[in-house]
FIKOLZA-1660 file (N, C-alpha, C; in steps of 0.1 Angstrom, whole numbers, plus 5000, padded with zeros to 4 digits):
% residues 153
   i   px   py   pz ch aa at
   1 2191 6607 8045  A  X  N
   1 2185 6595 8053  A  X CA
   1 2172 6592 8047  A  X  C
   2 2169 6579 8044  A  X  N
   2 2159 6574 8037  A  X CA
   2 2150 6562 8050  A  X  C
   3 2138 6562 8046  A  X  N
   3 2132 6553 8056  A  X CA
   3 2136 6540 8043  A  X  C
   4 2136 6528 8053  A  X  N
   4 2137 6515 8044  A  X CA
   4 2125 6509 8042  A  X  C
   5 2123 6505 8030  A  X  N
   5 2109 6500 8026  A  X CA
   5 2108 6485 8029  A  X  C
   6 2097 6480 8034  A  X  N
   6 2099 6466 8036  A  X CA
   6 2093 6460 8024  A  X  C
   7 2098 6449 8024  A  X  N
   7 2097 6439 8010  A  X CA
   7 2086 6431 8015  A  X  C
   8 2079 6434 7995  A  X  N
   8 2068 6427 7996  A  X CA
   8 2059 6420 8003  A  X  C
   9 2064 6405 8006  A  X  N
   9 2061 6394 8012  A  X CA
   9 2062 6396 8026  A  X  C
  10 2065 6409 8033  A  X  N
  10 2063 6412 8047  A  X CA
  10 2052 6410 8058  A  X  C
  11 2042 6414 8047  A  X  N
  11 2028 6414 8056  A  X CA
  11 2026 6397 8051  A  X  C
  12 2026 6390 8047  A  X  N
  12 2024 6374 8041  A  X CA
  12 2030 6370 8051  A  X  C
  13 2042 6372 8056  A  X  N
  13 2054 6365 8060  A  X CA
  13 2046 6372 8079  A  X  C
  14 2046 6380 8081  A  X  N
  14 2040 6385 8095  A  X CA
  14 2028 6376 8097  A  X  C
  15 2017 6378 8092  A  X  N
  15 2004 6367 8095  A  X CA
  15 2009 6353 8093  A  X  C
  16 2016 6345 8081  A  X  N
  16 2020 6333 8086  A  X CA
  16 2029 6330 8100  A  X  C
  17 2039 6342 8109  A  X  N
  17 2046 6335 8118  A  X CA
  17 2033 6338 8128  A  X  C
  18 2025 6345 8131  A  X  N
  18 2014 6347 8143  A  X CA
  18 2003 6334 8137  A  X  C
  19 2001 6331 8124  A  X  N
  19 1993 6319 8124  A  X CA
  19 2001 6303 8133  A  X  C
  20 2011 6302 8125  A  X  N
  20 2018 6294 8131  A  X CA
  20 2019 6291 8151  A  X  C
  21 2020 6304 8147  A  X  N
  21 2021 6305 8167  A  X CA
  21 2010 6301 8171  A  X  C
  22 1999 6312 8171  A  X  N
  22 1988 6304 8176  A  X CA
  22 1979 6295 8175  A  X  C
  23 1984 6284 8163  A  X  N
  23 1983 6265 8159  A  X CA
  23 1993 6264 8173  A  X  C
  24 2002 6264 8177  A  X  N
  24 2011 6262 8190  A  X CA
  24 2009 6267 8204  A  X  C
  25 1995 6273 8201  A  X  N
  25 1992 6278 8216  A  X CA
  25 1999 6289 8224  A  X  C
  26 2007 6294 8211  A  X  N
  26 2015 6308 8216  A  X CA
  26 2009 6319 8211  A  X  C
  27 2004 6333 8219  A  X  N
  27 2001 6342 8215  A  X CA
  27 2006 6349 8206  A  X  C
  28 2002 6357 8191  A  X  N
  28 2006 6362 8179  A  X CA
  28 2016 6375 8185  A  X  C
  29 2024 6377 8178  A  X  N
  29 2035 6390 8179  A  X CA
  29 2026 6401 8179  A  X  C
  30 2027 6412 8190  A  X  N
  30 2020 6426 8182  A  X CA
  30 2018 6429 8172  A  X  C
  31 2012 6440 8168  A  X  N
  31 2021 6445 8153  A  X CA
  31 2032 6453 8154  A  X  C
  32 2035 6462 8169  A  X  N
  32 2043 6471 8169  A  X CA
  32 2059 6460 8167  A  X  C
  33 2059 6448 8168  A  X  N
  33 2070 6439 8168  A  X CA
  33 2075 6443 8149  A  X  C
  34 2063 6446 8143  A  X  N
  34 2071 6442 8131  A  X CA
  34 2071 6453 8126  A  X  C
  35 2064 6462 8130  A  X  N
  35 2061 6479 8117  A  X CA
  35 2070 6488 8129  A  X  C
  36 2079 6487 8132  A  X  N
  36 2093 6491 8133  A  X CA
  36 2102 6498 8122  A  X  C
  37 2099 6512 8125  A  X  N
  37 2105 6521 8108  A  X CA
  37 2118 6520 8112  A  X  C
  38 2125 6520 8101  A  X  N
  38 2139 6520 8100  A  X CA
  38 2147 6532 8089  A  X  C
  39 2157 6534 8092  A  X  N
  39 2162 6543 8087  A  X CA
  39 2177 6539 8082  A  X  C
  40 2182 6546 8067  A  X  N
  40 2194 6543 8068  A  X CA
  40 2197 6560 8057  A  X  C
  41 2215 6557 8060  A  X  N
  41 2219 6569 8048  A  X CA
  41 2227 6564 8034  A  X  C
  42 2221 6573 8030  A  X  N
  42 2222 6571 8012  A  X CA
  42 2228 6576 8005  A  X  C
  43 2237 6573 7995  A  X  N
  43 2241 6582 7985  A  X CA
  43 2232 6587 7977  A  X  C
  44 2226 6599 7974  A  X  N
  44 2219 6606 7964  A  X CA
  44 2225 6613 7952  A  X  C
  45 2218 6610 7941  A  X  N
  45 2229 6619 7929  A  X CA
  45 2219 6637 7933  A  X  C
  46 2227 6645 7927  A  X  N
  46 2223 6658 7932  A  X CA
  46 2216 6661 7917  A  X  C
  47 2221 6654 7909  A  X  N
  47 2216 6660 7893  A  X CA
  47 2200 6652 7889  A  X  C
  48 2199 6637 7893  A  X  N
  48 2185 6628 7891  A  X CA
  48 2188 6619 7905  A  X  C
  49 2180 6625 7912  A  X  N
  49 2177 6618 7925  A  X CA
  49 2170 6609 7924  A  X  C
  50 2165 6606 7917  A  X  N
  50 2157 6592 7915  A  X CA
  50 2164 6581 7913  A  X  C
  51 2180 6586 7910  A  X  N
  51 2189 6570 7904  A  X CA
  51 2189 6566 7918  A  X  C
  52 2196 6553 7917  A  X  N
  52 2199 6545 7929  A  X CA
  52 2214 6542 7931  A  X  C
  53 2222 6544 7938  A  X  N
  53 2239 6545 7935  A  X CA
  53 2241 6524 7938  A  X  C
  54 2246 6521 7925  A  X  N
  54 2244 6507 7921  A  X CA
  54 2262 6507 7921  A  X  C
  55 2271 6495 7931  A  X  N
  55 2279 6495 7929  A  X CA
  55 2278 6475 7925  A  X  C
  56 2291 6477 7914  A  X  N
  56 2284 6461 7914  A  X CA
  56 2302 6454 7918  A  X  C
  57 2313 6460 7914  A  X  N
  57 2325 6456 7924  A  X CA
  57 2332 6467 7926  A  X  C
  58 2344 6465 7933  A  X  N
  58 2353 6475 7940  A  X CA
  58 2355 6489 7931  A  X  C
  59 2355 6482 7915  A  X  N
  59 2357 6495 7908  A  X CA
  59 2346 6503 7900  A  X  C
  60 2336 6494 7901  A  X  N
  60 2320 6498 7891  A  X CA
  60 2315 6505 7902  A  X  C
  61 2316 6518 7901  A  X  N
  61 2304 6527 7910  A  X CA
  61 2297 6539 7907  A  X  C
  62 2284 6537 7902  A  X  N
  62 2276 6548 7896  A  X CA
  62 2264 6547 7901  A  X  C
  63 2256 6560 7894  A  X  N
  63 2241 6562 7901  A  X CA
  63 2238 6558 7884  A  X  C
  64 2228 6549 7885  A  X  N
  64 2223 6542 7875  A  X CA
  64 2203 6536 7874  A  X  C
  65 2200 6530 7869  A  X  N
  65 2187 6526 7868  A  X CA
  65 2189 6510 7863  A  X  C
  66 2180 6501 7873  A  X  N
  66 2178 6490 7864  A  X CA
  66 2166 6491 7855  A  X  C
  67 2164 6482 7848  A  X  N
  67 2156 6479 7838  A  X CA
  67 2150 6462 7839  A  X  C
  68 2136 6461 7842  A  X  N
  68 2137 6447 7847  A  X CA
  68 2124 6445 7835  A  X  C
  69 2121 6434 7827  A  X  N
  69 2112 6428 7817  A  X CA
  69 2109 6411 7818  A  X  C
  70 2098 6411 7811  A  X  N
  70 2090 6394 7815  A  X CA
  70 2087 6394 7801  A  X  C
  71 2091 6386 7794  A  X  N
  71 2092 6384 7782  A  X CA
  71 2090 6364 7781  A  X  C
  72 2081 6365 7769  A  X  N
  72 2075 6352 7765  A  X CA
  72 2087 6345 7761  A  X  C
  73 2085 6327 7754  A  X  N
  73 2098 6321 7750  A  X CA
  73 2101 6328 7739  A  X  C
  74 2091 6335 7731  A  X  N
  74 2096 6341 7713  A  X CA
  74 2103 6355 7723  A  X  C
  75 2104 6359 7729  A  X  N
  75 2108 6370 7731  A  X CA
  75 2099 6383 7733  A  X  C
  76 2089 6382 7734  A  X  N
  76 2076 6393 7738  A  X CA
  76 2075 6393 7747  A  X  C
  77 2077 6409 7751  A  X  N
  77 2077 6415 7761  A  X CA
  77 2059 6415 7769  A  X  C
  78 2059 6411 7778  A  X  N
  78 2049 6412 7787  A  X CA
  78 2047 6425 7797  A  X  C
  79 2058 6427 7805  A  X  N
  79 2057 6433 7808  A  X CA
  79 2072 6443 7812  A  X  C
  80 2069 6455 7824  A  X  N
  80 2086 6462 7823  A  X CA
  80 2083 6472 7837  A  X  C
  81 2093 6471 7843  A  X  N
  81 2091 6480 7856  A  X CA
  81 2109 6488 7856  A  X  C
  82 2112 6499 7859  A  X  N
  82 2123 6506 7855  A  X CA
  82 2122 6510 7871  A  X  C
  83 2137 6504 7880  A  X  N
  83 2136 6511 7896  A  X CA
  83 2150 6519 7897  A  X  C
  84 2150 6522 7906  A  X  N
  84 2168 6528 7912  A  X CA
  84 2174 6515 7910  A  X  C
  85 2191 6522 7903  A  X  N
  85 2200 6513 7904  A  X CA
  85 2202 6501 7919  A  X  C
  86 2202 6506 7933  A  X  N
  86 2205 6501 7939  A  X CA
  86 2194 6490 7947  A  X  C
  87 2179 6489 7936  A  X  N
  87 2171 6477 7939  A  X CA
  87 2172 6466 7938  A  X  C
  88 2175 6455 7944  A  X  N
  88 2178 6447 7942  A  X CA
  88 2168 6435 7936  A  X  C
  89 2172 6428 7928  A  X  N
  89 2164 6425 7914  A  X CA
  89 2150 6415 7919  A  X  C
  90 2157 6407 7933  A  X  N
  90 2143 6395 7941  A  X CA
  90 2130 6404 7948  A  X  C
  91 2129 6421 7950  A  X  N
  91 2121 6425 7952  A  X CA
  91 2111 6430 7942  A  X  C
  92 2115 6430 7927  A  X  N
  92 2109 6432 7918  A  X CA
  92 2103 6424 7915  A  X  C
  93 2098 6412 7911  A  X  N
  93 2094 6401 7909  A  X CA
  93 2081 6402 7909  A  X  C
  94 2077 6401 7924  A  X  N
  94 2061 6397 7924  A  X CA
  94 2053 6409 7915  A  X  C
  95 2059 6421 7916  A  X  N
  95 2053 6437 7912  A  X CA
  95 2049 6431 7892  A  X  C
  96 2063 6425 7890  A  X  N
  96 2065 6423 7875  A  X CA
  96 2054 6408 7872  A  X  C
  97 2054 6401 7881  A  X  N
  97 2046 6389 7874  A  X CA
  97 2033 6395 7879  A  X  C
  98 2026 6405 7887  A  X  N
  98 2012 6411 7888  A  X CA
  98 2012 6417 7876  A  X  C
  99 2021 6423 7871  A  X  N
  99 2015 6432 7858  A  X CA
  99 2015 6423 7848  A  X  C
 100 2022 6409 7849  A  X  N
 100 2017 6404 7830  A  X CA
 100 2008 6394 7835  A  X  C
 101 2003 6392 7845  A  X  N
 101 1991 6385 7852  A  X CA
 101 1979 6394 7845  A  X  C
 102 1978 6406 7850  A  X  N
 102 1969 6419 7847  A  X CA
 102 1968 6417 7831  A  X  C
 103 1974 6420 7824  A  X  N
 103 1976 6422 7807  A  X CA
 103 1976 6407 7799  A  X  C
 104 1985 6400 7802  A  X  N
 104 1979 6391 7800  A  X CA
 104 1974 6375 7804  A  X  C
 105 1974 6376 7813  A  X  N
 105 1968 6362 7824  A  X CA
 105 1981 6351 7829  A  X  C
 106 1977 6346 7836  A  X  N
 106 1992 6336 7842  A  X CA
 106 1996 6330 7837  A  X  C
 107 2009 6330 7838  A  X  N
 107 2022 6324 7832  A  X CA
 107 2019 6309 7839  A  X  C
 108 2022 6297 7829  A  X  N
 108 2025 6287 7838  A  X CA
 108 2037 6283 7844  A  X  C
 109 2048 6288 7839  A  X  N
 109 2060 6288 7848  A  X CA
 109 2065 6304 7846  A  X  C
 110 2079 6305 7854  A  X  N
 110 2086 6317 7852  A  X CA
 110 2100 6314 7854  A  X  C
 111 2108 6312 7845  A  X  N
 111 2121 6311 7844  A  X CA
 111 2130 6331 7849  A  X  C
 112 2141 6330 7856  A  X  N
 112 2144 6336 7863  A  X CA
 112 2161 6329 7865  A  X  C
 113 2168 6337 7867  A  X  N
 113 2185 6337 7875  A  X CA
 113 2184 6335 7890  A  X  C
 114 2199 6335 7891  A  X  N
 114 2203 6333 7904  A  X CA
 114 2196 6343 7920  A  X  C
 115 2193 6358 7911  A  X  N
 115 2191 6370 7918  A  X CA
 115 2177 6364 7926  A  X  C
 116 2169 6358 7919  A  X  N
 116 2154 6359 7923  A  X CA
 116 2150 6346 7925  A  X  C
 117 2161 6338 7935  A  X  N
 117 2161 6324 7937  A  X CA
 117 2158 6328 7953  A  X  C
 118 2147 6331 7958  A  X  N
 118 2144 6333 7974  A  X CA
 118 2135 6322 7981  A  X  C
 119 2134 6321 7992  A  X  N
 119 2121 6314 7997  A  X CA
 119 2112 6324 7993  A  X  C
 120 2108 6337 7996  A  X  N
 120 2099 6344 7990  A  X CA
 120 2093 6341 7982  A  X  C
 121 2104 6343 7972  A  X  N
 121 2094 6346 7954  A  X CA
 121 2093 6328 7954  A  X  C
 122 2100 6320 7954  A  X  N
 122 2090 6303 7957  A  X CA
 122 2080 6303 7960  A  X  C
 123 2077 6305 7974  A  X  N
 123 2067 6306 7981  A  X CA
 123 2057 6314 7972  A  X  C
 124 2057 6328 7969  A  X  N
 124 2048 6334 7959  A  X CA
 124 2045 6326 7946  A  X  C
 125 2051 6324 7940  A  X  N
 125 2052 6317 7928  A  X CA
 125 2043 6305 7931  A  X  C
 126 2047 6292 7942  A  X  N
 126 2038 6283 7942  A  X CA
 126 2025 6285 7948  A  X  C
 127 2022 6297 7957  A  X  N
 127 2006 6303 7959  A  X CA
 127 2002 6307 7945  A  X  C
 128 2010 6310 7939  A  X  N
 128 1995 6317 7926  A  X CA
 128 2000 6304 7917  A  X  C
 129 2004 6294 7920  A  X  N
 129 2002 6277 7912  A  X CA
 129 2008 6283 7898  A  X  C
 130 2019 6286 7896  A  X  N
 130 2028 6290 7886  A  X CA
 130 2046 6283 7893  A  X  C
 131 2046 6276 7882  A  X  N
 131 2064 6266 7883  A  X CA
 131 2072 6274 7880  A  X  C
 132 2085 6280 7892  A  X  N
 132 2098 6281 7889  A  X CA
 132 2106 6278 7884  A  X  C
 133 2111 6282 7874  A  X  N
 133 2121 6277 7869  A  X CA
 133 2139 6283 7873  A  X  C
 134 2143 6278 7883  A  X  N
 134 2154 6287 7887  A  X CA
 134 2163 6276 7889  A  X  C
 135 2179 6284 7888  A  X  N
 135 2190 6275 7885  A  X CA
 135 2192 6265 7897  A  X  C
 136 2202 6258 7896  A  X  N
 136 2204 6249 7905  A  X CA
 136 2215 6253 7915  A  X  C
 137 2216 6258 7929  A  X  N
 137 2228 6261 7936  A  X CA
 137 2235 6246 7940  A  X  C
 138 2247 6246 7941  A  X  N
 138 2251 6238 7945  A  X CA
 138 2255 6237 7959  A  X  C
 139 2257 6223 7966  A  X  N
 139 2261 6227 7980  A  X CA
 139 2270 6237 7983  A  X  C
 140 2271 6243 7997  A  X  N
 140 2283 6251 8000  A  X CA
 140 2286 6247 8012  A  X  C
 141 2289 6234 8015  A  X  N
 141 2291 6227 8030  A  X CA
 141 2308 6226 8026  A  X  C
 142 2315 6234 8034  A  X  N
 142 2328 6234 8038  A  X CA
 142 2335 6217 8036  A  X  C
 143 2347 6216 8031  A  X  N
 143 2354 6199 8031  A  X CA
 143 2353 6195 8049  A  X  C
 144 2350 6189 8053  A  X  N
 144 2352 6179 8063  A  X CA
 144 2338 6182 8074  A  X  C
 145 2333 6193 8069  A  X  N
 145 2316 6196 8076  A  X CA
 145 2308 6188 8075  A  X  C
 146 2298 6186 8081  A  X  N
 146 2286 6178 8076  A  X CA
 146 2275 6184 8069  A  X  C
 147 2270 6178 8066  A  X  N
 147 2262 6184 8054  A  X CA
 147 2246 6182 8057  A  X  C
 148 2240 6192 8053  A  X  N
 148 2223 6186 8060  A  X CA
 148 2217 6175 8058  A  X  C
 149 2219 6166 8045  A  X  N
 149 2210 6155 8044  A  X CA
 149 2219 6146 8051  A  X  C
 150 2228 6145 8062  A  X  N
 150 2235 6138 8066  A  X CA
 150 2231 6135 8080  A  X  C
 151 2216 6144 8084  A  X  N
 151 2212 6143 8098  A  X CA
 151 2198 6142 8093  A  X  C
 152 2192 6141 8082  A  X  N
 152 2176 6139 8078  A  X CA
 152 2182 6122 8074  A  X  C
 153 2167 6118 8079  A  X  N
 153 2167 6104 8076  A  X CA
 153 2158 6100 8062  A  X  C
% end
């Protein structure tokens, strides 16, 4: 049993909903509302407990390590953060664009996949005034549903 770590943008994300509130005349959340430890159970490898058990479909299932890098358009590496297999790739982000911030100063954009397409890392990314570059989703409104820009005017 592992405690669960909260993701980054937690404490950002807590002070904006208690800011918000009290612009609205509602008193801010405790803190005991949000620092609420949590607990879950884990697969551990018994041989390197540091991997992360990374399953990616029904049949791929190992204790593995990702490998995550920020590399320029020539291909220079900036920076590199190595976590457990089972980290999921949108919590790594802000850690990896602090360190090629650190070494070598701000990117003006950051090109990025599907994985690290969050409100979060947006929201991060347009506070430190660096452009996203991330793919385009397409709708996923069901045939005969309505669709959101169909009630914005």
């Amino acid at each position: 049993i592992v405690r669960k770590e909260t993701r980054a943008y937690q404490g950002r994300l807590q002070d904006e909903i208690n800011q918000d509130r009290e612009n609205h005349g509602k008193k801010p959340f405790p803190p005991d509302n949000f620092d609420k430890e949590e607990t879950r159970a884990i697969k551990e490898s018994t041989t390197d407990p540091e991997s992360g058990y990374y399953v990616k479909d029904e049949r791929t299932k190992q204790f593995a390590y990702s490998f995550h890098a920020a590399a320029d358009r020539n291909g220079f590496v900036w920076g590199t953060i190595v976590t457990p297999g089972n980290t999921h790739d949108s919590h790594i982000l802000e850690p990896l664009v602090e360190q090629v911030i650190e070494k070598v100063g701000k990117p003006e954009a950051v090109a990025a996949d599907a994985a690290y397409k969050t409100p979060a890392i947006t929201s991060y990314l347009f506070n430190k005034e660096i452009t996203p570059a991330l793919p385009y989703t397409r709708p996923r409104t069901k045939e005969g549903f309505f669709r959101k820009h169909d009630y914005v005017n």
